[in-house]
N, C-alpha and C positions, 0 to 999 in steps of 0.2 A: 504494500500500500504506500500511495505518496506521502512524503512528511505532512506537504501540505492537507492532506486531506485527513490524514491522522489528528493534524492540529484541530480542524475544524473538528472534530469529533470530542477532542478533547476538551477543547474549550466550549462546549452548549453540554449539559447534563444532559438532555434529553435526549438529542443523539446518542449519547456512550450508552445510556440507560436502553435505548429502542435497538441500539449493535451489539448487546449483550443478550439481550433477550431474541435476537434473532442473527444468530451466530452467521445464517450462510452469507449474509451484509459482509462478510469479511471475504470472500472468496468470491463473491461477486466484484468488490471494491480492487480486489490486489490485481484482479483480470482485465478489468477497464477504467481505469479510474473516472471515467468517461459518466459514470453510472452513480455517481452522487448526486446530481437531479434527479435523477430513480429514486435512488435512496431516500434525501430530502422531503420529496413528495410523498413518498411512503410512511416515511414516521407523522408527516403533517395528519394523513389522512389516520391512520392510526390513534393519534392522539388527539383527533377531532382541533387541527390549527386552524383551518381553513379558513377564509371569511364565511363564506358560506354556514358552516360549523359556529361561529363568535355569532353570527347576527339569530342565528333558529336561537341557540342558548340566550340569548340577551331576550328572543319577542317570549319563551317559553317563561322565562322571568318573570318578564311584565304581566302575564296573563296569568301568574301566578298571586301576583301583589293584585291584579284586578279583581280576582278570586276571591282573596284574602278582604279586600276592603268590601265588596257585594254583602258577602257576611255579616260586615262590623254594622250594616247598615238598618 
């Protein structure tokens, strides 16, 4: 694997945590390093980064506290 892309791994937790837990990240990454936007996008989608992902959890919130105050009323 390249330094550089080792650094990038090692410097975000969430990468090293998402390449440990999915070990072939490593033999995919030494074969092309090419494949860290693969990579990237994978842990994103995994760990729900996405915008897409930020904005459903933000409206499911709201509609949570809208819930919530329906009630108080």
């Amino acid at each position: 694997m390249n330094i550089d892309i080792q650094m990038k791994i090692n410097s975000d937790s969430k990468l090293k945590t998402f390449i440990r837990q999915n070990p072939i990240w490593y033999k995919y990454l030494n074969r092309n390093p090419d494949n860290y936007k693969v990579f990237y996008q994978s842990m994103k989608n995994i760990y729900k980064l996405n915008t897409s992902d930020k904005i459903s959890k933000t409206m499911d919130n709201l509609s949570m506290i809208q819930a919530f105050l329906d009630v108080l009323k």
